[in-house]
mmJSON file of the N, C-alpha and C atoms, coordinates in Angstrom:
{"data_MODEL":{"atom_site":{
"group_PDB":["ATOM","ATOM","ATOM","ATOM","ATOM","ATOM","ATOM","ATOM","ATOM","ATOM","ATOM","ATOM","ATOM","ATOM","ATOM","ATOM","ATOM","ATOM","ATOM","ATOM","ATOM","ATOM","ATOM","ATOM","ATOM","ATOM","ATOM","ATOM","ATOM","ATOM","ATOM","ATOM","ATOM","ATOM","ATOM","ATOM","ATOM","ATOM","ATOM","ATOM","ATOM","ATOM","ATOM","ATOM","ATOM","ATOM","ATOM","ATOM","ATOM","ATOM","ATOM","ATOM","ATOM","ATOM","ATOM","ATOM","ATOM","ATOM","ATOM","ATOM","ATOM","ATOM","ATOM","ATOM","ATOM","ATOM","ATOM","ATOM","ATOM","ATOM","ATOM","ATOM","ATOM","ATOM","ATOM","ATOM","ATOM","ATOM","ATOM","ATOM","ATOM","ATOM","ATOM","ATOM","ATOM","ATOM","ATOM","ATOM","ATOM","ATOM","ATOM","ATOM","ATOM","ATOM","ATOM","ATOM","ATOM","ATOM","ATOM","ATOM","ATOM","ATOM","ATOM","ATOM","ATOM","ATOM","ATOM","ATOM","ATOM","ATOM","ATOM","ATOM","ATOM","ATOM","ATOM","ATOM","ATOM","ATOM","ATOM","ATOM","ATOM","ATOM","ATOM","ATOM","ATOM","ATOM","ATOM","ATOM","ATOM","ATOM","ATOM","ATOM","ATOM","ATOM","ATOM","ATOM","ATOM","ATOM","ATOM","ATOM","ATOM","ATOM","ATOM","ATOM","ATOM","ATOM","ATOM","ATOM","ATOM","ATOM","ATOM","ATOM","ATOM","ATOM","ATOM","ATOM","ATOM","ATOM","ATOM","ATOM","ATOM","ATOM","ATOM","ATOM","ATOM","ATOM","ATOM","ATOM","ATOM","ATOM","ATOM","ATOM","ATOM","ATOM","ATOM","ATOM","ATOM","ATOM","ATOM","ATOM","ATOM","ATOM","ATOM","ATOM","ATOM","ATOM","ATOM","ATOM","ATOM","ATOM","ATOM","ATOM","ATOM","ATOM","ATOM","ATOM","ATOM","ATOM"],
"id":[1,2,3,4,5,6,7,8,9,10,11,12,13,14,15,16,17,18,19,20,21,22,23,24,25,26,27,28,29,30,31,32,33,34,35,36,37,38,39,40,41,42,43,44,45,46,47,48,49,50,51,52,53,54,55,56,57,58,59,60,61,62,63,64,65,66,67,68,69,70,71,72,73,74,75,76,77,78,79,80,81,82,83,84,85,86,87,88,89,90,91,92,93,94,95,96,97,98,99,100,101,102,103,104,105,106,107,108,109,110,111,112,113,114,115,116,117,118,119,120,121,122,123,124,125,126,127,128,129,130,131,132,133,134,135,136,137,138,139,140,141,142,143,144,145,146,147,148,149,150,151,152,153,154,155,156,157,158,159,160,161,162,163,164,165,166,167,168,169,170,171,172,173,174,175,176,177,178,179,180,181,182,183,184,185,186,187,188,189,190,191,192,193,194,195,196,197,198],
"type_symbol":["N","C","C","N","C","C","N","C","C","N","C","C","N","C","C","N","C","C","N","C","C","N","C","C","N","C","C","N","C","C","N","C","C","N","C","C","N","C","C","N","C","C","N","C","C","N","C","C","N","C","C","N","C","C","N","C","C","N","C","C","N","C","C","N","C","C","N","C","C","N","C","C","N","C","C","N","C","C","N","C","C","N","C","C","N","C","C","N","C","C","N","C","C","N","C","C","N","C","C","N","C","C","N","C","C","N","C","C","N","C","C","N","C","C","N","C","C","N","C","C","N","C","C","N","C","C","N","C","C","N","C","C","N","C","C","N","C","C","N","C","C","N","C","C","N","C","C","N","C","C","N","C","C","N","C","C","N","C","C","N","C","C","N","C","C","N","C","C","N","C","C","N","C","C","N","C","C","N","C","C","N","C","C","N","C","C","N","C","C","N","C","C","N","C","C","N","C","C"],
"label_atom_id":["N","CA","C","N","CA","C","N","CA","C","N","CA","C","N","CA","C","N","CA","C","N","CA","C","N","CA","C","N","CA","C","N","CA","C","N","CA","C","N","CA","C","N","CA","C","N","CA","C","N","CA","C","N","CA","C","N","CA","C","N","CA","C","N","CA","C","N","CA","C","N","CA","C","N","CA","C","N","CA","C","N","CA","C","N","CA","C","N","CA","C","N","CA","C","N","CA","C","N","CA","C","N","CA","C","N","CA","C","N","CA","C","N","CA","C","N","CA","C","N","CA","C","N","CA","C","N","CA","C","N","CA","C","N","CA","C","N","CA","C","N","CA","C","N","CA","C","N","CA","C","N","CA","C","N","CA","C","N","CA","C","N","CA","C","N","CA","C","N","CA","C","N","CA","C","N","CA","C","N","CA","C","N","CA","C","N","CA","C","N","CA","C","N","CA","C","N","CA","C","N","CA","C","N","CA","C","N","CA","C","N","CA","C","N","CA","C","N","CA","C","N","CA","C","N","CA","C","N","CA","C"],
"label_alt_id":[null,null,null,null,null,null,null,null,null,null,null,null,null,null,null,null,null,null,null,null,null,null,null,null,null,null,null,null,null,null,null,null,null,null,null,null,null,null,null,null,null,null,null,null,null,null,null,null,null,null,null,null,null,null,null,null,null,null,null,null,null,null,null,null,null,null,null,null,null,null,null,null,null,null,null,null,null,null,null,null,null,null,null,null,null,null,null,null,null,null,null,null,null,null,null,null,null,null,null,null,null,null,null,null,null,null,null,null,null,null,null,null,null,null,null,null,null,null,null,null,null,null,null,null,null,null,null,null,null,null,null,null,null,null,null,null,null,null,null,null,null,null,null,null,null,null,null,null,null,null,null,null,null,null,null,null,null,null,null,null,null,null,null,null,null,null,null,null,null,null,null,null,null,null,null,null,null,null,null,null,null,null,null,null,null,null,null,null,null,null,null,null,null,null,null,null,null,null],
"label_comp_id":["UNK","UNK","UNK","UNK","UNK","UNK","UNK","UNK","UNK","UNK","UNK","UNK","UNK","UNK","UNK","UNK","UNK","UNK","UNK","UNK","UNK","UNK","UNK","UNK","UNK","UNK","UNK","UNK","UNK","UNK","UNK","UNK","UNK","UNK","UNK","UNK","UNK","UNK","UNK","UNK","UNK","UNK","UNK","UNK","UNK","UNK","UNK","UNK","UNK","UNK","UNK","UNK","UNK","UNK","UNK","UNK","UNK","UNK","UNK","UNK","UNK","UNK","UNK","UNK","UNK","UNK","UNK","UNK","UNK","UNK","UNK","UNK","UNK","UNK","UNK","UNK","UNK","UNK","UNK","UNK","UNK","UNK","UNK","UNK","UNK","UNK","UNK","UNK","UNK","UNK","UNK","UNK","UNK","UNK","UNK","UNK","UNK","UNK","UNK","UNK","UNK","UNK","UNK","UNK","UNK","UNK","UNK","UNK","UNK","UNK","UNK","UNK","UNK","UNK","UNK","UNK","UNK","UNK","UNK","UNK","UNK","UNK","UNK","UNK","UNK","UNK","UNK","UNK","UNK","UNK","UNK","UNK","UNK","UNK","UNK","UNK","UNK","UNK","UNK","UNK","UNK","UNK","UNK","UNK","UNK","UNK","UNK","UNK","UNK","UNK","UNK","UNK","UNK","UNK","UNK","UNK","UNK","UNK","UNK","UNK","UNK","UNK","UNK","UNK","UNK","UNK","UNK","UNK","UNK","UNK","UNK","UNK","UNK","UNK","UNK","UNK","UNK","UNK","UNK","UNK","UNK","UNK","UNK","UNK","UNK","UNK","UNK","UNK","UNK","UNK","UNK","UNK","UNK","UNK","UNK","UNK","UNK","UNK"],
"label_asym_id":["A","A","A","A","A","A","A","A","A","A","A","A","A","A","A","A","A","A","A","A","A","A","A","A","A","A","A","A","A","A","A","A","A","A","A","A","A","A","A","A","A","A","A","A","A","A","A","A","A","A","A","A","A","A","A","A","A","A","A","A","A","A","A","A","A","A","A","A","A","A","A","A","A","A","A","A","A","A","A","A","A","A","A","A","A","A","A","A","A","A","A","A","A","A","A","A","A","A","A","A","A","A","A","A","A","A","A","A","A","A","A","A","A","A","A","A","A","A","A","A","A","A","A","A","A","A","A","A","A","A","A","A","A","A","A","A","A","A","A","A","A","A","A","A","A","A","A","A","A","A","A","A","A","A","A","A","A","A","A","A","A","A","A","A","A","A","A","A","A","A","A","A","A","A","A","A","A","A","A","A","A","A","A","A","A","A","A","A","A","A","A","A","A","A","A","A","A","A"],
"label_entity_id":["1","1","1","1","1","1","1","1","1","1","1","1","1","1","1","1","1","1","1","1","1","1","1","1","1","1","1","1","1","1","1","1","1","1","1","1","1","1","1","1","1","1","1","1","1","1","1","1","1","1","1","1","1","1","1","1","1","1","1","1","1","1","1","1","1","1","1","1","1","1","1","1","1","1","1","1","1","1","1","1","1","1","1","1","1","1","1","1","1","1","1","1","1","1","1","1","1","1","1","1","1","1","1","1","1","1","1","1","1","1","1","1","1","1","1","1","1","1","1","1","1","1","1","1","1","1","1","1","1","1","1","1","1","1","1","1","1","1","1","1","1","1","1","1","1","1","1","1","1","1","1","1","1","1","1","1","1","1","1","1","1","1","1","1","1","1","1","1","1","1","1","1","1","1","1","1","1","1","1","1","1","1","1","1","1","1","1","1","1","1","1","1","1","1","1","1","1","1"],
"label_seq_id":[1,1,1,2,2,2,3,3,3,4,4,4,5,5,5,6,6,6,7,7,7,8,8,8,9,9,9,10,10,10,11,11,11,12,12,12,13,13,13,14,14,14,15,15,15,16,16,16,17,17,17,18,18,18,19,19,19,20,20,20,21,21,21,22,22,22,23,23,23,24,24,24,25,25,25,26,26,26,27,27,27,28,28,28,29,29,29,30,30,30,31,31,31,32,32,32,33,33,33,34,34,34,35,35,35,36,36,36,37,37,37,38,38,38,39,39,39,40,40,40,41,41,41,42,42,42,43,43,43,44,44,44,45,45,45,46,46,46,47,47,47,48,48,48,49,49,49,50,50,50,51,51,51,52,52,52,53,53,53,54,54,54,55,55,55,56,56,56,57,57,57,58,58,58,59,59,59,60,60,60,61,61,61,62,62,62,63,63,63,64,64,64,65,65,65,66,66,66],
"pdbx_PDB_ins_code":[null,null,null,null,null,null,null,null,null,null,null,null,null,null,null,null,null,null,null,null,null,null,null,null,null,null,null,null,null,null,null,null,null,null,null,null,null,null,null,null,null,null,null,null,null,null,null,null,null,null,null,null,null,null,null,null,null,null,null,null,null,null,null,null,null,null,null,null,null,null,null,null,null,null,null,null,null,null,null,null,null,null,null,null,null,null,null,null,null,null,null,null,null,null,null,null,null,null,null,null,null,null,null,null,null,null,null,null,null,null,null,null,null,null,null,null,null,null,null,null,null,null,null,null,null,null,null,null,null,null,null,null,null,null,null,null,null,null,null,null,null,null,null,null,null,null,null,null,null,null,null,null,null,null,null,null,null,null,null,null,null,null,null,null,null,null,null,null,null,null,null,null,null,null,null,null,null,null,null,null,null,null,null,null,null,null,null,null,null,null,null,null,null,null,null,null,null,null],
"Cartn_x":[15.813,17.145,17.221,18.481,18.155,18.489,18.359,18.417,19.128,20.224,21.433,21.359,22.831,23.231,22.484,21.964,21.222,23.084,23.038,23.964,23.971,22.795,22.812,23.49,22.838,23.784,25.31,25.613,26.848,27.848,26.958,28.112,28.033,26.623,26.975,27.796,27.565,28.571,29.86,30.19,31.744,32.01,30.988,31.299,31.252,30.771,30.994,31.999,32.305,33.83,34.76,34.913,36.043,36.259,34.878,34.902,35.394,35.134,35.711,37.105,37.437,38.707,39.716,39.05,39.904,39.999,38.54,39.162,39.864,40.727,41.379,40.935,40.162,39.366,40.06,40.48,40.93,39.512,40.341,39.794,38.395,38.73,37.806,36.424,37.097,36.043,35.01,36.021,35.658,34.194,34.949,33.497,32.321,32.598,31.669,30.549,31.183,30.795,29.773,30.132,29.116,28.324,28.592,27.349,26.027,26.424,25.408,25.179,25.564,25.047,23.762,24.081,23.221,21.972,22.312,21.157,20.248,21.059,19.806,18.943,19.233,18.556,17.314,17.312,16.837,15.28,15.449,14.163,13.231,13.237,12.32,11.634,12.21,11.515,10.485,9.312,7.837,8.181,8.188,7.983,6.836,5.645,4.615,4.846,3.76,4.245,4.624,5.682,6.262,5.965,4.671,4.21,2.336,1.857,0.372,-0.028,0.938,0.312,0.735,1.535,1.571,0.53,-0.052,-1.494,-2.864,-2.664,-3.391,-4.714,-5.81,-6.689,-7.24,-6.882,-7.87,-8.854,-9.914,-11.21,-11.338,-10.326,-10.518,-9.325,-8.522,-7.874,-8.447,-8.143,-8.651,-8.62,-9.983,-10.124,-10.057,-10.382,-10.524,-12.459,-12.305,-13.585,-14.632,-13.732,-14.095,-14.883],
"Cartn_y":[66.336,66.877,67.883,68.119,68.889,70.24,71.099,72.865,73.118,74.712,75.134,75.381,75.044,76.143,74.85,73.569,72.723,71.657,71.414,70.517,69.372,68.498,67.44,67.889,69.271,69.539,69.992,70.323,70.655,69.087,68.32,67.083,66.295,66.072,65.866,66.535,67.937,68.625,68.137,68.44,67.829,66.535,65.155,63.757,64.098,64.989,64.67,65.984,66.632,67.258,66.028,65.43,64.379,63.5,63.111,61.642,62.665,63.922,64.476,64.27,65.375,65.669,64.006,62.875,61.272,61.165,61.791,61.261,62.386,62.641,63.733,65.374,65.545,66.657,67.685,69.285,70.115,70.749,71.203,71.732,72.643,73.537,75.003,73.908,73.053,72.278,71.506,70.72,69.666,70.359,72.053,72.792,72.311,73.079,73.522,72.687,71.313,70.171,69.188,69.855,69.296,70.599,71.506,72.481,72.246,72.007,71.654,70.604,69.488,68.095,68.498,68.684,69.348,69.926,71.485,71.714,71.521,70.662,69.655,68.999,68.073,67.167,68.201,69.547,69.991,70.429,70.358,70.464,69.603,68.312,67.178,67.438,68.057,68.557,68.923,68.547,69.557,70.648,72.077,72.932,72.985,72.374,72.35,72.001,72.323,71.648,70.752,70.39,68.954,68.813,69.282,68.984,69.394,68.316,68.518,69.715,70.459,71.778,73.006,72.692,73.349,73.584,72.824,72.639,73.274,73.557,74.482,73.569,74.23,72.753,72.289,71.151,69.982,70.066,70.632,70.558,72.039,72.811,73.432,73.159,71.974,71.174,70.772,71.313,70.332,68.837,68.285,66.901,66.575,67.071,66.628,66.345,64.925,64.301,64.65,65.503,65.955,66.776],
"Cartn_z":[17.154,17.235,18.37,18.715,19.922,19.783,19.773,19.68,19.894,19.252,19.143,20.753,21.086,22.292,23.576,23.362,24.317,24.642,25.621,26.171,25.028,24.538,23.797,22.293,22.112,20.898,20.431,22.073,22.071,22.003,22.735,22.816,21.39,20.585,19.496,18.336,18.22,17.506,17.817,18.996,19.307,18.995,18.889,18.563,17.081,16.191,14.779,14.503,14.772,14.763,15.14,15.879,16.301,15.031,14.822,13.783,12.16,11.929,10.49,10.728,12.132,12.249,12.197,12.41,12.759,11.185,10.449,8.944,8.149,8.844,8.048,7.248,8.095,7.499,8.258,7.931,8.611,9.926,11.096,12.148,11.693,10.657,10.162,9.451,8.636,7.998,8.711,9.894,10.67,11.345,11.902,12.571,11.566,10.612,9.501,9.347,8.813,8.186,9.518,11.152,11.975,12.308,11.685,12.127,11.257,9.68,8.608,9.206,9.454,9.081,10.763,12.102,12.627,12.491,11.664,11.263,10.128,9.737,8.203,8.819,10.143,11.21,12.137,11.501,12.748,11.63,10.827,9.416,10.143,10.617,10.934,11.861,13.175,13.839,14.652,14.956,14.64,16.039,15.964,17.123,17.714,17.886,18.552,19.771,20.599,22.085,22.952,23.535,23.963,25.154,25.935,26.9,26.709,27.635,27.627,28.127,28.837,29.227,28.327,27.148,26.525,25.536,25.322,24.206,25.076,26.459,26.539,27.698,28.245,29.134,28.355,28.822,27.987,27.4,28.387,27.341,25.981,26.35,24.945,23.742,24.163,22.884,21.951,20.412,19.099,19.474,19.235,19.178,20.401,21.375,22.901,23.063,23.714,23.902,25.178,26.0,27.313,27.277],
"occupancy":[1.0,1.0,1.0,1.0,1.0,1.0,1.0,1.0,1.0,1.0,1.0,1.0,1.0,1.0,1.0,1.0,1.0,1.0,1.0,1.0,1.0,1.0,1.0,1.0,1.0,1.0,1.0,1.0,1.0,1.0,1.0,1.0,1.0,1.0,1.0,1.0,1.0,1.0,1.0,1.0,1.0,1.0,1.0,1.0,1.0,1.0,1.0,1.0,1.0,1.0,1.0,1.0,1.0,1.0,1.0,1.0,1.0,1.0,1.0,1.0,1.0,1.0,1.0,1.0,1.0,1.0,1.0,1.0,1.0,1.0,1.0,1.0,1.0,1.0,1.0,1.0,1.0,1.0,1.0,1.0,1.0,1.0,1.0,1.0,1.0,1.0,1.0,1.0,1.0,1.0,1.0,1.0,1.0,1.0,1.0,1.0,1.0,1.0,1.0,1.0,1.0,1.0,1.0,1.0,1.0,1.0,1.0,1.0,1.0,1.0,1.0,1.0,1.0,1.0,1.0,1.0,1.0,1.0,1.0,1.0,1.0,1.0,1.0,1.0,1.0,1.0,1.0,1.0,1.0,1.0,1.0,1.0,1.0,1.0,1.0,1.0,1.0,1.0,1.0,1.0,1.0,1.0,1.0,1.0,1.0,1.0,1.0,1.0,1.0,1.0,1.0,1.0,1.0,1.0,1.0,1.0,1.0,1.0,1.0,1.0,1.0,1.0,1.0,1.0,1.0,1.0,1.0,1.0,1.0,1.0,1.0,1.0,1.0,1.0,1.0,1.0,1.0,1.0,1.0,1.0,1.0,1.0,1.0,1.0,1.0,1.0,1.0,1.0,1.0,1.0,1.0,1.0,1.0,1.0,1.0,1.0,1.0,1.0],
"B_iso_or_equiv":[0.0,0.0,0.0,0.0,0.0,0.0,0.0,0.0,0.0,0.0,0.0,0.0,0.0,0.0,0.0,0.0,0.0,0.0,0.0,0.0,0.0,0.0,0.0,0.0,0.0,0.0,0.0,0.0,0.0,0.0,0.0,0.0,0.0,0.0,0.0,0.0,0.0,0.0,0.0,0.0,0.0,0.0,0.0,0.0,0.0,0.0,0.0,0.0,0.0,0.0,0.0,0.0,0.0,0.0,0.0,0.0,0.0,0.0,0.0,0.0,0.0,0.0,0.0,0.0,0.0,0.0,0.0,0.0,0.0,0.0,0.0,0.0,0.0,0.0,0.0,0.0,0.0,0.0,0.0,0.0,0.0,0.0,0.0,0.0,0.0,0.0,0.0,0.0,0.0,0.0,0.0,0.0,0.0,0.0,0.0,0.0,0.0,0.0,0.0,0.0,0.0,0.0,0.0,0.0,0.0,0.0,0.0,0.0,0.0,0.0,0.0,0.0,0.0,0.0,0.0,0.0,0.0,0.0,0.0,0.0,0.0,0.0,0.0,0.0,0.0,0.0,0.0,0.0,0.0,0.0,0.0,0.0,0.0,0.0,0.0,0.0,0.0,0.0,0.0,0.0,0.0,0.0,0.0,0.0,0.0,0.0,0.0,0.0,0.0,0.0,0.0,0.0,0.0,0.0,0.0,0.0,0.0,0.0,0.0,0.0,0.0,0.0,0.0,0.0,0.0,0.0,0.0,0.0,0.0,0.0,0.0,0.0,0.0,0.0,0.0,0.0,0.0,0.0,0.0,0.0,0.0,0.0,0.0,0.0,0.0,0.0,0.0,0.0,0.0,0.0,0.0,0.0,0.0,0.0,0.0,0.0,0.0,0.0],
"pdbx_formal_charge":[null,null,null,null,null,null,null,null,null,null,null,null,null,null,null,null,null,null,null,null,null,null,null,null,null,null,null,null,null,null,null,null,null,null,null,null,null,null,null,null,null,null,null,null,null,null,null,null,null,null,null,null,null,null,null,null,null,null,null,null,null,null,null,null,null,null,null,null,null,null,null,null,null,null,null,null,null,null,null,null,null,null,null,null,null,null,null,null,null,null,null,null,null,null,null,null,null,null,null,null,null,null,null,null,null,null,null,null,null,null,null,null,null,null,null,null,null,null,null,null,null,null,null,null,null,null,null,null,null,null,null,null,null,null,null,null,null,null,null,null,null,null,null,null,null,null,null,null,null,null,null,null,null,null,null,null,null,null,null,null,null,null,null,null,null,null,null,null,null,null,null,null,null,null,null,null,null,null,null,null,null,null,null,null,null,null,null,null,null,null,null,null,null,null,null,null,null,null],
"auth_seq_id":[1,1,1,2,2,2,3,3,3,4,4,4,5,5,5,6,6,6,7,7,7,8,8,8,9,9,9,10,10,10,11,11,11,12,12,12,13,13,13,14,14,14,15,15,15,16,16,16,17,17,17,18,18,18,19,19,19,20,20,20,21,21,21,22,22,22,23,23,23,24,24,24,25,25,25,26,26,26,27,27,27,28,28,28,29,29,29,30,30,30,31,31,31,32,32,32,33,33,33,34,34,34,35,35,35,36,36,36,37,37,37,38,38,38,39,39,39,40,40,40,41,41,41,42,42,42,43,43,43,44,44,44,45,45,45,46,46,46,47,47,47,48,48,48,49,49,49,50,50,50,51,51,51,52,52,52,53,53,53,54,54,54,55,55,55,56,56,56,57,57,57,58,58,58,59,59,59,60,60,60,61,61,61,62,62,62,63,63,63,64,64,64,65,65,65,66,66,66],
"auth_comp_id":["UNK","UNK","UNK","UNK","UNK","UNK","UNK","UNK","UNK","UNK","UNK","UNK","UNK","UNK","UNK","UNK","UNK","UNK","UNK","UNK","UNK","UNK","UNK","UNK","UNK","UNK","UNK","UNK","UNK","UNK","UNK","UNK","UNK","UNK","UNK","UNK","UNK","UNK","UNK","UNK","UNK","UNK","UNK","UNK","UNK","UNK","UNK","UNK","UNK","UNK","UNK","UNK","UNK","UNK","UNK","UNK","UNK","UNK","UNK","UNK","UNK","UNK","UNK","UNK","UNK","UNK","UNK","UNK","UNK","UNK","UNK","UNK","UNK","UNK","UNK","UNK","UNK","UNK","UNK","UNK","UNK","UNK","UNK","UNK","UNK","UNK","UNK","UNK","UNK","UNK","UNK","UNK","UNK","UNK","UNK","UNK","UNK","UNK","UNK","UNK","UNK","UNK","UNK","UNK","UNK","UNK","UNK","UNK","UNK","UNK","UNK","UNK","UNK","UNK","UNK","UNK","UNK","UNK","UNK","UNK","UNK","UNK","UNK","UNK","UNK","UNK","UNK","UNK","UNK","UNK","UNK","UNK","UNK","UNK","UNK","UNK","UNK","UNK","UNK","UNK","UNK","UNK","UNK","UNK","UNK","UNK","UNK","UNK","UNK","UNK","UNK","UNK","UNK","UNK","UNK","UNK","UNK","UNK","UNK","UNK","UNK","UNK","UNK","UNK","UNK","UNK","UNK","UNK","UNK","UNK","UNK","UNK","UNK","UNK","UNK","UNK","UNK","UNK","UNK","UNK","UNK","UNK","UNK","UNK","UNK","UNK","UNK","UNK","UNK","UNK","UNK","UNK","UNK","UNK","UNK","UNK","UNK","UNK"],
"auth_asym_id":["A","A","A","A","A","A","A","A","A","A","A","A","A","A","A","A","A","A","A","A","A","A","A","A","A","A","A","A","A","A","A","A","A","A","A","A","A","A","A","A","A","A","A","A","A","A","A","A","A","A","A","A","A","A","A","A","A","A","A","A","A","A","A","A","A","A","A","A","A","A","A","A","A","A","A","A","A","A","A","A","A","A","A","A","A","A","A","A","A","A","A","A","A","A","A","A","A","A","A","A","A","A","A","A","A","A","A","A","A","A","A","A","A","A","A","A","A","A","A","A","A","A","A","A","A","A","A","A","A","A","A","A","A","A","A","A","A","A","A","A","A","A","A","A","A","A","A","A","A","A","A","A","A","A","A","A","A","A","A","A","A","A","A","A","A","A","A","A","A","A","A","A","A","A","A","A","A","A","A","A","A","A","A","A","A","A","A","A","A","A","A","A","A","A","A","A","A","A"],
"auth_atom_id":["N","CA","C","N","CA","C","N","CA","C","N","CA","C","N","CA","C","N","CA","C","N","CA","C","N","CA","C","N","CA","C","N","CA","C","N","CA","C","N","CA","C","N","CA","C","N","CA","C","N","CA","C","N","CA","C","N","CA","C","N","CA","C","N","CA","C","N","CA","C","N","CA","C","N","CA","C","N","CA","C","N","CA","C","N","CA","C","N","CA","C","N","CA","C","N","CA","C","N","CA","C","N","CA","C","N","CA","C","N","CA","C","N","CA","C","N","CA","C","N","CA","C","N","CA","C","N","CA","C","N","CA","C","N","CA","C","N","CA","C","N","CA","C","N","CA","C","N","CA","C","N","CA","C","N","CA","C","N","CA","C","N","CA","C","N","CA","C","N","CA","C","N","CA","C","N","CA","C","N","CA","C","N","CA","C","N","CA","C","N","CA","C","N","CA","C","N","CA","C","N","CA","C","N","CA","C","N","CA","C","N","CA","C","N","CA","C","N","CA","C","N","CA","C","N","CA","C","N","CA","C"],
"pdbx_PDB_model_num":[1,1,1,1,1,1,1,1,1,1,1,1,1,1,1,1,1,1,1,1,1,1,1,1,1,1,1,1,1,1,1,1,1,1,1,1,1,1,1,1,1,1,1,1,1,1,1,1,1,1,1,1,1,1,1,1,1,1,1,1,1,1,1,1,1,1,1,1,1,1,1,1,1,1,1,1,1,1,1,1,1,1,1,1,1,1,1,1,1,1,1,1,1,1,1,1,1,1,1,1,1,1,1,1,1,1,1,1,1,1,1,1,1,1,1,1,1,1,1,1,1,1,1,1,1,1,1,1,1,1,1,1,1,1,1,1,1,1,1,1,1,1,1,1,1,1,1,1,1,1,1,1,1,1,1,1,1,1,1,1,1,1,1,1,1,1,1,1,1,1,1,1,1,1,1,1,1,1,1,1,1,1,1,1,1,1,1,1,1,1,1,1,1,1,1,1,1,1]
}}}
């Protein structure tokens, strides 16, 4: 999922505000109801590092054969 305040999350928030607000849901709710559904998706997650240089050099990585 992509992180508060990231471009990807802004445009999805806004595609599921649209789709409440098409089914009749009021504006205040419409927010609401894509801010939760958002951050329920964001539990799955893992925050560990999303790059190899974030884990640090190689040869002192857990489970590195080097």
């Amino acid at each position: 999922m992509p992180e508060p305040g990231s471009k990807k999350y802004d445009t999805r928030r806004a595609r599921l505000r649209k789709d409440a607000e098409d089914s009749g849901v009021s504006d205040q709710d419409a927010n609401t109801a894509a801010n939760e559904e958002l951050q329920e998706g964001e539990g799955l997650r893992s925050r560990g590092p999303r790059t190899d240089r974030g884990r640090g050099p190689k040869g002192e990585r857990p489970g590195s054969t080097d």
